[in-house]
C-alpha positions as CSV (number, residue, x, y, z in Angstrom):
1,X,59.9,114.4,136.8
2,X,58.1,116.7,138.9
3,X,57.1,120.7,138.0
4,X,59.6,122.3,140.0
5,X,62.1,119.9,137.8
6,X,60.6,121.0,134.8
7,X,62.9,122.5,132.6
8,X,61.9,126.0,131.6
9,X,63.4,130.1,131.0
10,X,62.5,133.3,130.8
11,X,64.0,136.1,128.6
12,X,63.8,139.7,129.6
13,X,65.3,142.5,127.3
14,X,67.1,145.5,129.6
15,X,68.5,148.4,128.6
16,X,71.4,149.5,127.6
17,X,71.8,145.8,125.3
18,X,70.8,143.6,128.6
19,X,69.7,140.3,128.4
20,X,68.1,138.2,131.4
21,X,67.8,134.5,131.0
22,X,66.4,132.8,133.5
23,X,66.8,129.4,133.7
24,X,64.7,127.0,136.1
25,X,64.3,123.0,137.0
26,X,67.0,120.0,135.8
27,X,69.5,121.1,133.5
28,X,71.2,117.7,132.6
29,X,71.5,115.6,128.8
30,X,67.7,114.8,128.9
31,X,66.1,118.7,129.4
32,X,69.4,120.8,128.1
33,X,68.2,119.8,124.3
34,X,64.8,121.6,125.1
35,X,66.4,124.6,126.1
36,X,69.4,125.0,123.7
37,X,68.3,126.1,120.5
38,X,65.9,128.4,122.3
39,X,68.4,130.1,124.1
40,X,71.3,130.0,121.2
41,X,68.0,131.5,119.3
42,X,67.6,134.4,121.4
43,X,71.6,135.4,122.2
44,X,71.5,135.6,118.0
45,X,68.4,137.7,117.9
46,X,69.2,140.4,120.7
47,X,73.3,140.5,120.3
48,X,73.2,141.5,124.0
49,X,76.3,143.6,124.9
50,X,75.8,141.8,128.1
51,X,74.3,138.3,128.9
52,X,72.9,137.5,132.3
53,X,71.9,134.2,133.3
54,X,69.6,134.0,136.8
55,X,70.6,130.0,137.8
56,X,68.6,130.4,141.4
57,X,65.8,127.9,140.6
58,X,68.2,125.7,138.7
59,X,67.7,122.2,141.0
60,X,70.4,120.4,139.5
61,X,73.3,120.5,136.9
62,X,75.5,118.7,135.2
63,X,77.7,118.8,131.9
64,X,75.3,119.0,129.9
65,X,74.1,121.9,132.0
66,X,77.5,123.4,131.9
67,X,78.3,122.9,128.0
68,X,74.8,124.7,127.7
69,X,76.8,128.0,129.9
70,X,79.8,127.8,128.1
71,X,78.7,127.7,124.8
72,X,76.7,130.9,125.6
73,X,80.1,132.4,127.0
74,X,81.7,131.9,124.1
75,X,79.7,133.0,121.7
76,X,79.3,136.2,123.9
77,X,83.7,136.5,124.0
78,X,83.5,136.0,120.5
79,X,81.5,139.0,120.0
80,X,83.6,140.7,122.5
81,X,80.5,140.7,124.9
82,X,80.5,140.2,129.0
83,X,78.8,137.3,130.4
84,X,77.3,136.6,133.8
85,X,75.6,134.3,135.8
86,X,74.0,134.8,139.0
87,X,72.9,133.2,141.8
88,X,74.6,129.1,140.8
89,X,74.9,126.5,143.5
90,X,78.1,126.6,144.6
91,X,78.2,123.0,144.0
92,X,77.4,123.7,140.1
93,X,79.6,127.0,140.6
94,X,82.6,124.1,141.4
95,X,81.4,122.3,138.6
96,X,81.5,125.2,135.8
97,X,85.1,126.6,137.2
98,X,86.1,122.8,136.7
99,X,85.6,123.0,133.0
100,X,86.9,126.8,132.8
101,X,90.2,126.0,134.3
102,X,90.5,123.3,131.8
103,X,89.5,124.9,128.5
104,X,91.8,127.8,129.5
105,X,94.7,125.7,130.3
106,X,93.8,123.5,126.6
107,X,94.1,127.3,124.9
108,X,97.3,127.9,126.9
109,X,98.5,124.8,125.6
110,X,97.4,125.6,121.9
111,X,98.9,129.0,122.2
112,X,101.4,129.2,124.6
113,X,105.1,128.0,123.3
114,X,106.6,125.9,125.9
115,X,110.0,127.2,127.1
116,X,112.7,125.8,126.1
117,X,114.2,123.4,128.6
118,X,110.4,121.7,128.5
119,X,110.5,121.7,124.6
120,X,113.5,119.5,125.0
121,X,112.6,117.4,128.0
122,X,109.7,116.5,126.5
123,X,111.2,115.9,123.2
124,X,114.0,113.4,125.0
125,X,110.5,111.6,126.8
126,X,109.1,110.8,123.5
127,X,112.1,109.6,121.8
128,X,113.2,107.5,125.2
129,X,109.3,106.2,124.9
130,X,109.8,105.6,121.0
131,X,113.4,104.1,121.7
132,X,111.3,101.8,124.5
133,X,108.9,100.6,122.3
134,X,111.0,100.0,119.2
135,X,113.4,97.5,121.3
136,X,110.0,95.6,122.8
137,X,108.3,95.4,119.3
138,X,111.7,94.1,118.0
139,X,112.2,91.4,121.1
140,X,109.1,90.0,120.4
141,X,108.8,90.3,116.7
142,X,112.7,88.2,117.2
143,X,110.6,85.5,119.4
144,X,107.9,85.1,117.2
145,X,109.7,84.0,113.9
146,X,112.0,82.3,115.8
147,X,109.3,80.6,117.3
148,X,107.3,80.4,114.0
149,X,110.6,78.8,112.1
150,X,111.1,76.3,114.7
151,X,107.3,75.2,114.7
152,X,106.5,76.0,111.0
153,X,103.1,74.6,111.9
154,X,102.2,77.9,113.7
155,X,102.8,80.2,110.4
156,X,99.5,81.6,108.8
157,X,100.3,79.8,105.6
158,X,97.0,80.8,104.0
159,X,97.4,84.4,105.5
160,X,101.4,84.6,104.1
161,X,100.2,83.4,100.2
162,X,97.8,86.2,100.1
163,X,100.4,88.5,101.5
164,X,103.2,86.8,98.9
165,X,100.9,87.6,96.1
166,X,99.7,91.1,97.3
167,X,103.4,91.9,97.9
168,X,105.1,90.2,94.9
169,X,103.2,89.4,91.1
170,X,100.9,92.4,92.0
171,X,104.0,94.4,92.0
172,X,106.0,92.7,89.4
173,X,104.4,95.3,86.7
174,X,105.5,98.4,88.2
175,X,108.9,97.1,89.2
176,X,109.3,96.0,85.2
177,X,108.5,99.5,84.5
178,X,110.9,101.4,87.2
179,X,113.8,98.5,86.2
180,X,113.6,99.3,82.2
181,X,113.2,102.9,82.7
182,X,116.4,103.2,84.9
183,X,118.2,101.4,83.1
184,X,117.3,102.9,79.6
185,X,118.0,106.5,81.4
186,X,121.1,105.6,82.9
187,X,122.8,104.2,79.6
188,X,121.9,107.6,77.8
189,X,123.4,110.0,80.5
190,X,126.4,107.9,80.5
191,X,126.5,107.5,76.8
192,X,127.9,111.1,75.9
193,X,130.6,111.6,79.1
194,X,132.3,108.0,78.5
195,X,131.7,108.3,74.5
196,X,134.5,111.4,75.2
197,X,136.9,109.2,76.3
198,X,136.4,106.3,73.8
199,X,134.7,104.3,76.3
200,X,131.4,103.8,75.7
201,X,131.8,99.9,76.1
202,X,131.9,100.3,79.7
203,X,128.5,101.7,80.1
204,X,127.6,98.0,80.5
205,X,130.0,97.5,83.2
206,X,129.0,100.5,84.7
207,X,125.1,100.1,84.6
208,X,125.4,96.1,84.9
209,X,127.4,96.8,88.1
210,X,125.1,99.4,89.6
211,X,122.4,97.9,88.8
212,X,123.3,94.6,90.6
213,X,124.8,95.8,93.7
214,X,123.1,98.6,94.2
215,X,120.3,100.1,92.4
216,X,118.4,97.3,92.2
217,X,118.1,96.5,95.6
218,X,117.8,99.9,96.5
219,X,114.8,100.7,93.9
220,X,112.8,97.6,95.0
221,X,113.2,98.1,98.5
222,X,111.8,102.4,97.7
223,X,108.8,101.0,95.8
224,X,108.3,98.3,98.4
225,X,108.2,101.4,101.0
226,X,105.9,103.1,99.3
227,X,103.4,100.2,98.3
228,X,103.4,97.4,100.7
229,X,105.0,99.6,104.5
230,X,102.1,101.7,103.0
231,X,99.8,98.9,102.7
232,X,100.6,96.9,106.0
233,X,100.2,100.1,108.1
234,X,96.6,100.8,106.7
235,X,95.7,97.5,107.1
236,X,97.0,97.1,110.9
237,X,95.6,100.7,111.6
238,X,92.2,100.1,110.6
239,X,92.2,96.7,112.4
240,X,93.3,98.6,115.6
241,X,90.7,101.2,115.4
242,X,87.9,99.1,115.0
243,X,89.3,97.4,117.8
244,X,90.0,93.9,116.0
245,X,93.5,93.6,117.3
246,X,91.9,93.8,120.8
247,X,89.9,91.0,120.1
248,X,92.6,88.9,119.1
249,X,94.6,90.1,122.1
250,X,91.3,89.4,124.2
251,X,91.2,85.9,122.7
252,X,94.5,84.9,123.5
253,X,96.3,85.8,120.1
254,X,99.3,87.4,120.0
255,X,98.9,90.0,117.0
256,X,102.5,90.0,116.2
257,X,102.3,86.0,115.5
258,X,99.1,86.2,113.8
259,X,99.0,89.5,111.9
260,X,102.6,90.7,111.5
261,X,105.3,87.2,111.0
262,X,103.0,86.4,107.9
263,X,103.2,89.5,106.0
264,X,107.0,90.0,107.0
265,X,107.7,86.4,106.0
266,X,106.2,87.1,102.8
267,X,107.9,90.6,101.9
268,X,111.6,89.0,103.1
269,X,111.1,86.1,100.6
270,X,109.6,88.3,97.6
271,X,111.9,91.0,97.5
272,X,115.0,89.3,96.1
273,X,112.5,88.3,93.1
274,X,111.7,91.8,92.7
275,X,114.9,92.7,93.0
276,X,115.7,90.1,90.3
277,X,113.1,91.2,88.2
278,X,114.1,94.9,88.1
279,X,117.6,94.0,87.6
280,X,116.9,92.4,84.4
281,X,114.2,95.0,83.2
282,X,116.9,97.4,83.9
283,X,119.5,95.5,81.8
284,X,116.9,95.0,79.1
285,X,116.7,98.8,78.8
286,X,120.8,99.2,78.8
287,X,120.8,96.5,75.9
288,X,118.3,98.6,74.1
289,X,120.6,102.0,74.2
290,X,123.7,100.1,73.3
291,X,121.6,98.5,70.2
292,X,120.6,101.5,69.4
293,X,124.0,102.7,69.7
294,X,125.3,100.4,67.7
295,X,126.5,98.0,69.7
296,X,125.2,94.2,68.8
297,X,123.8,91.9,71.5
298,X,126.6,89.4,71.2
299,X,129.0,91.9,72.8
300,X,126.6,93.0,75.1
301,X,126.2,90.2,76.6
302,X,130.1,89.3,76.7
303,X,130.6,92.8,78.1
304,X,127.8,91.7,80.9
305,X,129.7,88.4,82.2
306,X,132.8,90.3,82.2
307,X,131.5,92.6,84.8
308,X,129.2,90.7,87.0
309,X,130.5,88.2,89.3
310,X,128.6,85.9,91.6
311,X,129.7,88.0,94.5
312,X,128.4,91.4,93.0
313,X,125.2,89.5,92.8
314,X,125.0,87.8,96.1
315,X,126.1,91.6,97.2
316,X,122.9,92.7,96.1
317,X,120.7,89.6,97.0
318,X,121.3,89.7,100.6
319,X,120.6,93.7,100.5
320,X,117.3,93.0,98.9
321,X,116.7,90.2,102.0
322,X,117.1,92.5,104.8
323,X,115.6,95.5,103.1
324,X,112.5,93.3,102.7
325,X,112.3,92.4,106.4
326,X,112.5,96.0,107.3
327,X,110.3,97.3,105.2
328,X,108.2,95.0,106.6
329,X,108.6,95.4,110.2
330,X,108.5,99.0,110.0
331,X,104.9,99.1,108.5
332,X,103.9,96.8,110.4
333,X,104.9,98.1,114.0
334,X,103.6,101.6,112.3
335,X,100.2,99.9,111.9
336,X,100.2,98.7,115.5
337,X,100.8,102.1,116.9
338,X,97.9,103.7,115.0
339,X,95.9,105.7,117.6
340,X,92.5,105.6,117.9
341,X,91.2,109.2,116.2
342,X,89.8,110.3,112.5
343,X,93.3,110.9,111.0
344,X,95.4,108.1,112.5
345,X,95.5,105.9,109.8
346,X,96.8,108.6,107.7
347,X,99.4,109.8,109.7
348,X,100.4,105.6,110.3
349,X,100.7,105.3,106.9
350,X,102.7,108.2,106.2
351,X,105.1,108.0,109.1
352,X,105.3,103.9,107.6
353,X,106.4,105.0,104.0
354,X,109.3,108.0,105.8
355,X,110.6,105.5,108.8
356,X,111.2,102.9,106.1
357,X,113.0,105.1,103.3
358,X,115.4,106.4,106.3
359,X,116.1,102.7,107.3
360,X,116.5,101.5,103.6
361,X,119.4,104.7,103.3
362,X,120.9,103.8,107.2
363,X,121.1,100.4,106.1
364,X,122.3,101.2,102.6
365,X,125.0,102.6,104.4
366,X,125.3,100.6,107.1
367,X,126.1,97.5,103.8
368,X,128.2,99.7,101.8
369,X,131.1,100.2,104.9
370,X,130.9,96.2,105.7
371,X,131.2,95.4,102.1
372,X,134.1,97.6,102.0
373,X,135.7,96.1,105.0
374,X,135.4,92.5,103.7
375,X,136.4,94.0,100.1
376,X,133.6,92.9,98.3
């Protein structure tokens, strides 16, 4: 680098609150450093009510150069100060208006509401995009287990066993816990309304029946939404931020095959065994109630087979099937879509657990008016 390159400035003090820095030589990532503190040094020491820079032996600029001006502009607009520089190369002058135009068109944005037909137009483009993606992910999610059940040789085995055990026994405590507590709480708030009537016999029926075709499936799929679409969208979203899933992609693996048919293989086949597990936790904690009662385990149990059918429990078995494979899917393709910034993860994991409780209700519903149409 030669002397007239040299990076170097000069500071002069005018009054009324004037402050001349001259700047001189290359002004680019390797010299800017030198200059920086020095000049952020002496802004904070005078608090000029105006700043001047004279750029006419600057040789050559760049963004470095131009970070170094605006971060001496703003700290001058934050002080409600004027700023000036003198004598750029109109080349650089392009350069620096460049960068204004697009910091004050990223305030507007920050600012500035958008009017009203653009709020909504771009509102429809994201959901049209979401919409788009959503019936892609699903096609080739389809093709995969197809593909995967008609080749079982392609499955992950080893991958799918850890994601059976993560999914299933590791859970199997909590869901004991949820499945004796609802059922224990359910039998005393019904004990007092239906002991009124003389009917506190059908507490059974009514918790053994809810609890088979309905809240059990529905209570294993909300703690599987919370623990594994959690847990599956972490996973995926740290894989794609540290760009693992682009390796895969870059080695000719399809990350749907190999990351996502394992784990949704294993949550479809685990949570009917959950479900089964917290149905009879929760019928252990209605037998409890009517013991306590005073009711003895013999009739208890006589009540139970009076109530439950096969049907009321196939009712619940399939719910428990599908609410496991979208449970899965969801965190899954929520994993997938994680971006790549500081928060992403969080914000994947969180939107996971919400898109998978308002599936488990749509779906809820979706069961409940097809069961009624079949009549059982």
């Amino acid at each position: 680098m030669s002397d007239s390159e040299q990076p170097s400035f000069q500071i002069q003090l005018q009054e009324p609150h004037t402050l001349i820095i001259t700047l001189s030589g290359r002004l680019d990532m390797k010299t800017v450093p030198i200059l920086w503190q020095s000049c952020i040094d002496a802004q904070e020491k005078h608090h000029p009510a105006q700043l001047i820079l004279e750029a006419e032996k600057v040789t050559y600029c760049d963004g470095a150069g131009v970070a170094l001006f605006r971060a001496l502009q703003k700290r001058q607009e934050d002080a409600k100060a004027t700023f000036q520089i003198n004598h750029l190369d109109p080349q650089f002058q392009q350069l620096m208006q460049a960068v204004q135009h697009k910091a004050t068109a990223q305030q507007m944005n920050e600012h500035e509401p958008l009017p009203f037909r653009a709020g909504v137009g771009l509102i429809t483009v994201d959901m049209v995009r979401d919409i788009k993606n959503n019936v892609a992910y699903l096609g080739a999610l389809s093709y995969q287990l197809f593909h995967s059940l008609r080749h079982p040789k392609w499955i992950r085995w080893k991958d799918m066993w850890v994601a059976v055990e993560n999914v299933g026994p590791k859970a199997f405590p909590i869901v004991a816990l949820i499945g004796f507590l609802i059922g224990l709480i359910t039998t005393f708030q019904s004990a007092r309304p239906l002991g009124e009537f003389g009917a506190q016999i059908y507490i059974i029926n009514l918790v053994g029946l809810g609890l088979v075709r309905e809240m059990g499936p529905l209570m294993t799929a909300v703690l599987l939404a919370g623990r594994t679409a959690s847990s599956f969208a972490a996973e995926l979203g740290t894989m794609k931020i540290n760009q693992e899933i682009d390796a895969l992609t870059t080695m000719g693996l399809n990350p749907i095959r190999f990351l996502t048919v394992p784990r949704i293989l294993a949550t479809t086949m685990m949570t009917p065994f959950l479900n089964l597990f917290l149905i009879l936790f929760g019928l252990l904690g209605c037998g409890v109630v009517m013991f306590y009662l005073g009711y003895p385990v013999q009739t208890f149990f006589k009540q139970l087979k009076v109530a439950i059918n096969f049907s009321d429990f196939m009712t619940g078995f399939i719910k428990a099937i599908v609410f496991g494979f979208v449970i899965a899917g969801i965190g899954c393709f929520d994993g997938l879509k994680t971006k790549s910034n500081s928060s992403a993860v969080g914000l994947s994991t969180t939107k996971a657990v919400v898109d998978s409780l308002i599936m488990i209700v749509i779906v809820d519903g979706i069961f409940a008016v097809i069961y009624y149409v079949l009549g059982v």
